[in-house]
C-alpha positions in Angstrom: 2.4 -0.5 15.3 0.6 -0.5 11.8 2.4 -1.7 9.4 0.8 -1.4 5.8 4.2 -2.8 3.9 3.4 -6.6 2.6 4.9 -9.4 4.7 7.6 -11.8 2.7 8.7 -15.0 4.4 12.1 -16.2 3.3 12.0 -20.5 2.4 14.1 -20.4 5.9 11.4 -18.6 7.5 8.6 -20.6 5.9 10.0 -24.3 6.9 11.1 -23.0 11.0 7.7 -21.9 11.3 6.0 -24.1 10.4 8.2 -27.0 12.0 8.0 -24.7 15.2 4.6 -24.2 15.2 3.7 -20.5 14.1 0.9 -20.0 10.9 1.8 -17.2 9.0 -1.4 -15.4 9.9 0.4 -15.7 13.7 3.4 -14.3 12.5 2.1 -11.6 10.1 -0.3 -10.3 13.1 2.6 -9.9 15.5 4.8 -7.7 13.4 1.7 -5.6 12.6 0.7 -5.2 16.3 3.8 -5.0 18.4 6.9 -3.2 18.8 9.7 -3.7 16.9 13.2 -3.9 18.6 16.7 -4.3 16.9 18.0 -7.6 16.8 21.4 -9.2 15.8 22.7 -8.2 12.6 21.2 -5.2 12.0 17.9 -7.0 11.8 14.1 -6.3 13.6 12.4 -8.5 16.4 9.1 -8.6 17.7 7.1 -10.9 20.6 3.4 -11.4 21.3 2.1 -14.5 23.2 -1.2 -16.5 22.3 -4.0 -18.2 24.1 -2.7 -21.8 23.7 -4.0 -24.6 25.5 -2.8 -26.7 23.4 -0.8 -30.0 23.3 3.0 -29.3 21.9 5.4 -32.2 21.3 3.6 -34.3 23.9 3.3 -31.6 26.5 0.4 -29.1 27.1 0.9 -25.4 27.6 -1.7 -22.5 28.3 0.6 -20.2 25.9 2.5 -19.9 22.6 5.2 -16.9 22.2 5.7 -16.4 18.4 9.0 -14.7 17.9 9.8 -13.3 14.0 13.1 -11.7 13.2 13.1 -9.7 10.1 14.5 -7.1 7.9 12.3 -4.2 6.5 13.1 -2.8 3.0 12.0 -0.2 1.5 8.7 -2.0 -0.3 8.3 -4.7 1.8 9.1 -6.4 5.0 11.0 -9.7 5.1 10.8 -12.4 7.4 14.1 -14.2 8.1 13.6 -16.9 10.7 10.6 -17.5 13.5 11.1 -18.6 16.9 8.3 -20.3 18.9 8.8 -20.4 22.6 5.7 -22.8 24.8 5.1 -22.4 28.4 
């Protein structure tokens, strides 16, 4: 997917990830790049895993999922909240 639309994070959005790991250069590239699926709430979901090998909370994992859920408007798309999933 190529999405042209600039990328909004809400202050929810911004502090999860962050806290959970995701740069917003992560997050911005995956709803860019993948496909889009309908989430809860009439809202949009996307997935795409990263190279990690990395240390996480004391743990080390080969890969990082960053998961964004968002809504996109009519000038814009907004980030609601990011999930990071390690394994």
């Amino acid at each position: 997917m190529n999405i042209s639309k600039p990328i909004r994070s809400s202050e929810h959005a911004k502090i999860r990830g962050n806290l959970r790991g995701a740069s917003e250069e992560e997050i911005a590239e995956v709803i860019r790049t993948e496909k889009w699926d309908a989430s809860a709430l009439n809202k949009l979901e996307c997935h795409k895993d990263f190279i990690f090998n990395k240390t996480w909370n004391n743990k080390f994992y080969k890969v990082k999922q960053v998961k964004p859920i968002f809504v996109e408007e009519e000038n814009k798309i907004v980030i609601v909240t990011v999930y990071v999933y390690y394994f």
